[in-house]
Each structure stands twice: as C-alpha cells, then as structure tokens.
N, C-alpha and C positions, 0 to 999 in steps of 0.2 A: 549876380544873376539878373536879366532881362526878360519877364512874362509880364503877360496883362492877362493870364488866369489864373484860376488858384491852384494851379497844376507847381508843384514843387519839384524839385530833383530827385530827392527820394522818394515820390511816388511815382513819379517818372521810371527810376531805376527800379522799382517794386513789377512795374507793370510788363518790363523789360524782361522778369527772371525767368529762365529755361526757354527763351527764346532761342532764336541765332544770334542774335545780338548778345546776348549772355555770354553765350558759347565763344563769341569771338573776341571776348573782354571789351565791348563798348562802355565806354565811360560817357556820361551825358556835362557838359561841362558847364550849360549855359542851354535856356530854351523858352523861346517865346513865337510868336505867329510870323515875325518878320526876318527871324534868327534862331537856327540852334546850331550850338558846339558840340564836340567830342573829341575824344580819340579813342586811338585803338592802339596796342601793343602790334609792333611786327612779327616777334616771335610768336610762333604758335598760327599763324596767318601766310605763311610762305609757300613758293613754290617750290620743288624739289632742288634749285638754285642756290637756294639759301634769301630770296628776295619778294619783297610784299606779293603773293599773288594778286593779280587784277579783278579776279571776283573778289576777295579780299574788300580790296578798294571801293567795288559796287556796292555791297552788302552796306559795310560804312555807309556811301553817299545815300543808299533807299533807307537806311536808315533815320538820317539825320531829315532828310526831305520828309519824308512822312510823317515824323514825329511834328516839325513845324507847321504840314497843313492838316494833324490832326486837330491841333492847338489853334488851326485860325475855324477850322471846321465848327468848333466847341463840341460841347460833351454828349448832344444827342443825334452825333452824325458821326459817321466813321472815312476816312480816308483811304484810297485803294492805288497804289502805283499802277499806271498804266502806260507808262512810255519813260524808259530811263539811258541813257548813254552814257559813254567815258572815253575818256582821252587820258594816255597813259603816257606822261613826259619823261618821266624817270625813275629809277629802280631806290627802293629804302630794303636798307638790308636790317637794322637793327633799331632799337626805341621805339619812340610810336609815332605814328601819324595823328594830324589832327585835319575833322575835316568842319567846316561852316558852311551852313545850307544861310543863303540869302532869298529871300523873298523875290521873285520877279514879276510875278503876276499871284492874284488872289482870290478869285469870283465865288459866284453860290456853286458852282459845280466843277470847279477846276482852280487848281494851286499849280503854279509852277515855281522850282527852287534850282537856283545854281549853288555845285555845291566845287569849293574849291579844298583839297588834301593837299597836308603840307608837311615835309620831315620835321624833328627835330631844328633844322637851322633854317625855317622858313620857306624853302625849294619848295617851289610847287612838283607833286608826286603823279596829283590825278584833276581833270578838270569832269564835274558830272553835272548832266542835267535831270531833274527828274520832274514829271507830272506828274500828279496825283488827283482821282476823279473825288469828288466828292459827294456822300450819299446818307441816306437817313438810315440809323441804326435797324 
C-alpha cells in the first residue's frame, strides 16, 4: 500500500460502508494523494446486455478520484467532484475491473485525477477524468 497519511485501507473501507460504493462492491486496493487503486466486480454492475454499465465505470472513476484528492486535501477539508468525464473503449462482461486514479494536478482548491479501468487481462475498459473542488470541512 502507498499513503503519506495515517489513512489505512480498512478505515478507508469503514468510511466507505452503505455508501454507493459499498453497494457496488468497491474494493480499495491501494490509496495515497498521488494514487489510488480498486476494483469492482462486473456482475451485479451490468446493463441489461449482460455488459459493465458506463455509469458503472463512472461511479468506480468518482470514486477512486475523490478518495485521492480527499487524502491530498487532509482531514480538515473535504473534497467535492465538480466536473467528471469518460470514454468507453470496450465492453467487460465478466470478473472485475480495476481502475487507478493518477494525480494530474493538486492545488489548495482543485485536484485533478486521470483515472484509467482495466479488465481482468489488462484492456483498457474506460478512460475518466475527474476534478474535484476542494473546501474546508
């Protein structure tokens, strides 16, 4: 695991519970200011297809992105998505996706995170961008 705060996976996952992200079986796999991992199961996240839905995939990327610029934010400011995109190259029917939010930009009042989802064998699934404002508790 890669943090520079005292923020741990399972308090991470604790904070997580009965959220959306709960509900959509987010797993946190890795999480720090400059990086955080996950995935997600497909099943259970489909569209009537039998294939990842693209909100699906969103959810994941605001997920993952938020969670790193809460962590560069620190503990007496909270982080708020305010502009997120995606790009949807290819359909995952089954197993899970994994997606990694990278750090692109950092400031006192904005994070930006490119986040890239990938099947099972590496295929890029989704490309997302997300900002997030950042503000005092």
């Amino acid at each position: 695991m890669t943090q520079t705060n005292p923020l741990d996976l399972p308090v991470l996952t604790g904070m997580h519970e009965g959220t959306l992200a709960d509900r959509m079986g987010i797993e946190f796999l890795e999480a720090g200011p400059e990086r955080v991992v996950g995935r997600m199961p497909v099943e259970g996240n489909t569209q009537p297809y039998g294939v990842l839905h693209g909100g699906a995939s969103a959810v994941l990327a605001e997920t993952l992105g938020s969670v790193a610029a809460a962590i560069h934010a620190g503990p007496d400011r909270i982080a708020l998505g305010i502009e997120i995109n995606a790009t949807h190259h290819r359909a995952a029917s089954s197993g899970h996706v994994t997606g990694v939010a990278t750090r692109l930009h950092a400031g006192r009042t904005l994070a930006t995170y490119d986040i890239e989802i990938t099947d099972e064998q590496g295929r890029r699934v989704c490309t997302s961008r997300l900002t997030c404002m950042l503000r005092d508790r």
